[in-house]
N, C-alpha and C positions, 0 to 999 in steps of 0.2 A: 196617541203618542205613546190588521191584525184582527185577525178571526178571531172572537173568543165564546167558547161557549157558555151558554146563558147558565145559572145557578138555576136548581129548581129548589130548594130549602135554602134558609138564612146562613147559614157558613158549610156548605158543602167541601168535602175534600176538592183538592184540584184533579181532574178528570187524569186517569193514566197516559190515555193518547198524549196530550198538552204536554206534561212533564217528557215523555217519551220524544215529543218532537223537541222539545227545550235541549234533551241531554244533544240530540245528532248535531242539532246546530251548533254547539258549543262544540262535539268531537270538531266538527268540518271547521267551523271558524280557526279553531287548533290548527288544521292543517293549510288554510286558505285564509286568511282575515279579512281579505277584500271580496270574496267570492259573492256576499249579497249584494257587490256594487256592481258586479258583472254577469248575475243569474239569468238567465232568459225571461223576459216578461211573464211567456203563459207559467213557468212555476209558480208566481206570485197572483196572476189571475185565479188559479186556483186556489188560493188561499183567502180568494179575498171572495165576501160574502154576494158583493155583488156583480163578480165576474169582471171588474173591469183592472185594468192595470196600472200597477200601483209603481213599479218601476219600469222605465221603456227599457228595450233591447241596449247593449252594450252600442255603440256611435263606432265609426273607424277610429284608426287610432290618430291621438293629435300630439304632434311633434313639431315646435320650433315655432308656433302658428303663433298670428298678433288680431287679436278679434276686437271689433268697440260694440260699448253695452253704450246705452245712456238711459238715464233714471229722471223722474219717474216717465213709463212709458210711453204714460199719454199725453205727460205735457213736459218736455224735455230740460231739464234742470243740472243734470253736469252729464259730461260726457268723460266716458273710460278707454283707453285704450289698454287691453291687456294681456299680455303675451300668455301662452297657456303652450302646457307641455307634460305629457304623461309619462315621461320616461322621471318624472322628477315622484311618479306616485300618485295615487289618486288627487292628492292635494295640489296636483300640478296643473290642474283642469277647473275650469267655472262651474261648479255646482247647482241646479234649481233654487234650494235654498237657501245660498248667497244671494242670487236676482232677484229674490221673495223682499230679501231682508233691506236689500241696499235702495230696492223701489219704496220700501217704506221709510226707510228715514231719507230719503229724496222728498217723499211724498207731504213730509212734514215742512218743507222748508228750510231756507238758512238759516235762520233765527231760534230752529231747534237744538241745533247742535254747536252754535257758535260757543264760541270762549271756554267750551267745554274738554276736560281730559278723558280721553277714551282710547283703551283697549279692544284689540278682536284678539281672543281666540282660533287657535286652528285657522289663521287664517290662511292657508295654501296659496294662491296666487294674490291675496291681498285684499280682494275686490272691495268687497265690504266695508275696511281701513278705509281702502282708497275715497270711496265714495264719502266716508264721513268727514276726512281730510281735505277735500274739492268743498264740503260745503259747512266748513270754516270749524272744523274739530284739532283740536292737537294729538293725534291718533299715534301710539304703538302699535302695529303691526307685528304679531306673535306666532311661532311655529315651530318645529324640532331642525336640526342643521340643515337637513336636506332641503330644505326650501326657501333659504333663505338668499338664496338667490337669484331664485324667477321674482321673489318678493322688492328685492332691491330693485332690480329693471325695473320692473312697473311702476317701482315710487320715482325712479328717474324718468321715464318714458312718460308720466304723466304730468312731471316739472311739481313735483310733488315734495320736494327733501326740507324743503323750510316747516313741515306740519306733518309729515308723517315719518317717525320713526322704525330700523326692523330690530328687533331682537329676537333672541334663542330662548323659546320657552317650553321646555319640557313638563305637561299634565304632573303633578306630585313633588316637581322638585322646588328648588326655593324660588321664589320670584325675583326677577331682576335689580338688583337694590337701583338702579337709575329711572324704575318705570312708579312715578308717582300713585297714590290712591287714586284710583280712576273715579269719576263720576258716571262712566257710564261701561259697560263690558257689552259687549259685542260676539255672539257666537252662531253661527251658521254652519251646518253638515256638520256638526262633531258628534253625533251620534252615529258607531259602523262599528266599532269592533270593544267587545265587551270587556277581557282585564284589563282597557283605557277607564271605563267609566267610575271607580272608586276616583280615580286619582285626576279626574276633567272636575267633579265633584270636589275637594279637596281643594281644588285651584282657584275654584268658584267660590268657595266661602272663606279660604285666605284674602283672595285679592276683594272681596267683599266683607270683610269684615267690620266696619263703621256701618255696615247695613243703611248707610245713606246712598250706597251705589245701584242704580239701577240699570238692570240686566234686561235686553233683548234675545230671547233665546229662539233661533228658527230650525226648524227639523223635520224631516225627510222618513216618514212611519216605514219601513223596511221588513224588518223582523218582529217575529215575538217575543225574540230575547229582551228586548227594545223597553219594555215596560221593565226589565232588571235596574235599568240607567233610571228610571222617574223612581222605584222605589229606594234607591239610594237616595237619590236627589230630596224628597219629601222629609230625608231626615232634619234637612237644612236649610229645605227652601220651600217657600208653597208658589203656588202659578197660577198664573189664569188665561185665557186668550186674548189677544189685542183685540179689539173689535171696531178701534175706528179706522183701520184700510177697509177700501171700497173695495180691493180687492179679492177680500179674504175669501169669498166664498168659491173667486175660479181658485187659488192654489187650495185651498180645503179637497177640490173635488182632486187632485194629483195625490192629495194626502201629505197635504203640508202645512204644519201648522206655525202661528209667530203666536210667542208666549214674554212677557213680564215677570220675574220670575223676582221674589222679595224672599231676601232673609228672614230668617226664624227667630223669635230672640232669644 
């Protein structure tokens, strides 16, 4: 949560090459911010130690389209219809680790999430809200303007308005005064573009600040830069991996990981 080359002494400098590729990614991100969601696979095979592909080819393009997921996979527990659309942004489309995320708290039952107040994060098309709203959550659904209106259909499209709210949540700014202390936060794919992650950080130990809130965090290993976001994050938070999805070990091999992430005190 990436190639890295191994230390041979206890605190060795960072290797020049490494910082040299850090600085290009950061120029191109400058210029492109979404470019590692669209890079050709073999780029990423070759960075990856053991030759296999860590992000697939870019998909055709999806515009206007209404796709259903249902969770968990193998034994079918709510069903999604969800309209997806890339002209709205990357956030406009269903991500891997939204379907990681939503088949696990599926995979837990009604009973997990019932009576419970929950937040997502970055939620782009919703999914993940959705899913925990279908299996008895009072769920806010959160995103920057632009999205909040593939975000609204889906909560209507799914008969969803009595238990999932949308609002306008921009990373850094103040929190919504109508979105209660959550009991549980919700975040899938919000790790892609680096001067977001002070302030995704930032939103994460505001809206968790009674440190009685627990956080599902799931993510998609991409870049090298990628480890700049967990060394912010460790200021505030420590993690660990889920490890009771049966799952874990097929989206592990995609290089996806689902993390519990707890306040500092």
């Amino acid at each position: 949560m990436m190639a890295i080359i191994q230390p041979t002494s206890l605190n060795p400098p960072e290797p020049v090459a490494s910082l040299n590729e850090i600085a290009l990614d950061e120029a191109l991100d400058t210029l492109d911010p979404l470019r590692h969601l669209r890079t050709d696979a073999s780029d990423f095979a070759r960075d990856n130690d053991e030759g296999t592909v860590v992000v697939p080819s870019q998909p055709r393009s999806i515009l206007g389209e209404t796709i259903r997921l249902t969770f968990p996979v193998d034994s079918p527990l709510v069903s999604i219809s969800l309209k997806v659309d890339a002209s709205h942004g990357c956030g406009g489309i269903a991500w891997p680790a939204g379907e990681v995320l939503s088949n696990y708290i599926a995979s837990r039952g009604v009973g997990y999430l019932q009576g419970k107040k929950i937040v997502e994060l970055g939620s782009g098309t919703g999914l993940v809200g959705l899913v925990a709203g279908a299996l008895g959550g009072t769920v806010w659904i959160t995103d920057q303007a632009p999205l909040l209106g593939i975000m609204q259909q889906n909560v209507t499209l799914n008969n969803l308005q009595s238990c999932v709210s949308v609002r306008e949540l921009n990373w850094g700014a103040a929190l919504p005064s109508d979105i209660p202390p959550p009991d549980l936060i919700l975040a899938a794919d919000c790790v892609y573009f680096e001067p977001a992650f002070p302030l995704l950080v930032q939103t994460l130990s505001e809206m968790a600040v009674s440190g009685s809130t627990d956080i599902l965090f799931c993510y998609k290993k991409r870049r090298k830069a990628d480890k700049r976001f967990f060394t912010m994050l460790k200021k505030k938070f420590s993690w660990e991996e889920v490890e009771d999805d049966p799952n874990r070990e097929n989206y592990n091999r995609e290089a996806i990981s689902l993390l519990t992430l707890t306040m500092r005190p």
